[in-house]
C-alpha positions in Angstrom: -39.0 20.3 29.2 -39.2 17.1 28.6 -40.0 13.8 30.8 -36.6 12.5 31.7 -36.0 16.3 32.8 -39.2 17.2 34.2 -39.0 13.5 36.2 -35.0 15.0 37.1 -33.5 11.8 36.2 -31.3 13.3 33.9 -29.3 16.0 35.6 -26.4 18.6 34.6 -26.9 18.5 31.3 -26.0 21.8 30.8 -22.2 21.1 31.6 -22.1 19.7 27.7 -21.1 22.7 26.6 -18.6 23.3 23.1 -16.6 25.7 21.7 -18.1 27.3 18.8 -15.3 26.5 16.3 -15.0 23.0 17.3 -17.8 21.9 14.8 -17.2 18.3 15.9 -17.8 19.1 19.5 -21.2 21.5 18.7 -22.6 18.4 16.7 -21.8 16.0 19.7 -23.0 18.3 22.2 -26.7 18.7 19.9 -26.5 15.1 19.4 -26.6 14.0 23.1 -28.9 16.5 24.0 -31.3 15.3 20.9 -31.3 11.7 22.0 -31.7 13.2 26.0 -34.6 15.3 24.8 -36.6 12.7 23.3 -35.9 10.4 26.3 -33.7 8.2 24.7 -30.4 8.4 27.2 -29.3 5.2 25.9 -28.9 6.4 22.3 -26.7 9.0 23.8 -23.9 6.9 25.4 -21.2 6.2 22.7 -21.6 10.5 21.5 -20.9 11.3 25.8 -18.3 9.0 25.7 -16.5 10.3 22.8 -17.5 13.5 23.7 -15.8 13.2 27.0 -11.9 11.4 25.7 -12.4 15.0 23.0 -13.1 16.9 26.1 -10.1 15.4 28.4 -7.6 15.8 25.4 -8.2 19.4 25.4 -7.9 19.6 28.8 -4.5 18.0 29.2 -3.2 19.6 26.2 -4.2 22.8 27.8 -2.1 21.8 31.0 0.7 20.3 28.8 0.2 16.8 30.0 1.6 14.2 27.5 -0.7 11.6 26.1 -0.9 9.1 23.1 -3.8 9.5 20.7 -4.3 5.7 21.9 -4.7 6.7 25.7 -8.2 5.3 26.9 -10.3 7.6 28.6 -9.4 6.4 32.0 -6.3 7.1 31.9 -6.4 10.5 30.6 -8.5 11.3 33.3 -6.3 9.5 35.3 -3.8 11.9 34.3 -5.5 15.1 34.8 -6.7 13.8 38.3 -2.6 13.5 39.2 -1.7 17.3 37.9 -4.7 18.7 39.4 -2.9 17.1 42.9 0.2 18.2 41.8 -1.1 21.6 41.7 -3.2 21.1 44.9 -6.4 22.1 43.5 -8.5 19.8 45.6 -9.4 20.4 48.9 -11.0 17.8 50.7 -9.5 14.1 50.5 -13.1 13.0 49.8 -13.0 14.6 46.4 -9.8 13.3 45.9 -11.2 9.8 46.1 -14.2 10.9 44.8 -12.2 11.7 41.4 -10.0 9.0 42.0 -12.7 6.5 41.6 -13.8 8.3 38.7 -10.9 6.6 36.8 -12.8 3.1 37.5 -15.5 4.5 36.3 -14.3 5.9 33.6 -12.7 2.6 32.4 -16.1 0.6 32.9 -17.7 3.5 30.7 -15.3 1.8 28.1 -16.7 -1.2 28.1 -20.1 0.0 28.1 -19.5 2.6 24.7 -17.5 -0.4 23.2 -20.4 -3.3 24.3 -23.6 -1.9 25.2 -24.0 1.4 23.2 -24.5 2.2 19.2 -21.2 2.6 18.9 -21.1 -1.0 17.8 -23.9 -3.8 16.8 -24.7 -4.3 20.2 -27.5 -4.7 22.4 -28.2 -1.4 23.9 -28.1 -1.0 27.6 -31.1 -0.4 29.3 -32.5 3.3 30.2 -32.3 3.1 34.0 -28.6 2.3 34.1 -27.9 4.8 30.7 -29.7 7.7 33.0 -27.3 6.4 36.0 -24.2 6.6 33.4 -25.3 9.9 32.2 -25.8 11.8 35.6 -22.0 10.4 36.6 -20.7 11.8 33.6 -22.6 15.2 33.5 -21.8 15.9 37.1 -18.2 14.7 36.5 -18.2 17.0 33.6 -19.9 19.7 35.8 -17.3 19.6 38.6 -14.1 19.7 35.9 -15.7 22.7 34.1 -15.9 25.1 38.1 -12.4 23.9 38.5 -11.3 25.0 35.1 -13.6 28.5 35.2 -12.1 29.0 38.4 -8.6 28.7 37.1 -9.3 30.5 34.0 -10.5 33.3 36.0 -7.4 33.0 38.2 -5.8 33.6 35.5 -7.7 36.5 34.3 -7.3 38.3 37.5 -3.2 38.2 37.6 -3.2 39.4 34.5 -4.9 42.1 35.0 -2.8 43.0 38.5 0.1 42.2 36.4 -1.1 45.1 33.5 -1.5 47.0 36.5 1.8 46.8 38.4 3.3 47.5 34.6 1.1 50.6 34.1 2.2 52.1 38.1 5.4 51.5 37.0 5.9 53.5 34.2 3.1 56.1 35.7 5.7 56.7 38.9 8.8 57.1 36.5 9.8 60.8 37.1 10.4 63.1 34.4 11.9 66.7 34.7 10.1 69.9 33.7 12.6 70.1 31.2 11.3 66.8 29.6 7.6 67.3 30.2 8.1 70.6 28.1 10.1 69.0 25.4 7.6 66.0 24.8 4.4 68.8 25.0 6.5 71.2 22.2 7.1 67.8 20.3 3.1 66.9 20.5 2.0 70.5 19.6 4.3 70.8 17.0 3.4 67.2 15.0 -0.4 68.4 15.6 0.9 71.9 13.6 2.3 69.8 10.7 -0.6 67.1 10.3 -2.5 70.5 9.6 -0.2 72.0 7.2 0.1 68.8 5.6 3.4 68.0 6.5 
């Protein structure tokens, strides 16, 4: 474990998670955690940034919600803050301002990537404030990943009582004795032919 872990400055780190065929997304995901790992948050800011805008792309593309390829990372959020109300997914008004205010932050993280990160020939920002920017971003991360598992396995579960409904539905059909018959001689006999060859 190292320092920055062991100390718990850096928190939540396991919400970078990627999908396996998004190689872009693994190597951001190992890159962050690299420059994390050998306490060097600071080097990490410009990959989390652009690791979050790929992140929030695939998001709203998942929920159909339009964007540019030019929309800032604010505002993506932005967006995906106003469907997630649309759909009444938050509870508490404090989380809705919570997230809200996320959008401010998320716009200041702009300026940070663009001005204060390797993104650019910049001075790097210091460590205290990159470990600050980090923990808002992993636990941001963190809290849009349970809201998406939770949908996901929403999801899951309807789809499952729908398969179910569908198989009752065809189990409670009646059939006559006539027709069970008929559809037993019909199995027996194709089992007869396979035999012979047939």
């Amino acid at each position: 474990m190292t320092r920055l872990q062991s100390e718990g400055t850096v928190e939540n780190i396991d919400a970078l998670t990627a999908d396996a065929n998004d190689n872009d997304a693994v190597l951001l995901v190992q890159s962050i955690i690299a420059s994390i790992d050998h306490n060097k948050p600071e080097e990490a800011l410009d990959r989390l940034h652009t690791f979050v805008v790929k992140y929030m792309r695939q998001l709203c593309d998942r929920r159909t919600i339009p964007f540019d390829q030019d929309t800032p990372l604010h505002s993506l959020f932005g967006l995906y803050v106003k469907d997630l109300e649309q759909h009444s997914l938050i509870e508490s008004e404090m989380s809705r301002r919570i997230l809200k205010s996320s959008i401010s932050v998320l716009d200041a993280y702009n300026s940070v990537r663009n001005n204060q990160s390797l993104a650019h020939d910049n001075p790097l920002l210091n460590r205290d404030e990159s470990v600050l920017i980090c923990n808002n971003i992993f636990s941001l991360i963190k809290f849009v990943k349970s809201i998406e598992d939770k949908l996901a396995e929403k999801k899951k579960q309807e789809q499952q009582q729908q398969l179910a409904r569908t198989r009752v539905s065809i189990s409670d059909e009646e059939y006559s004795d006539e027709e069970i018959e008929a559809a037993g001689d019909a199995w027996i006999q194709s089992q007869i032919d396979i035999r012979r060859g047939k």
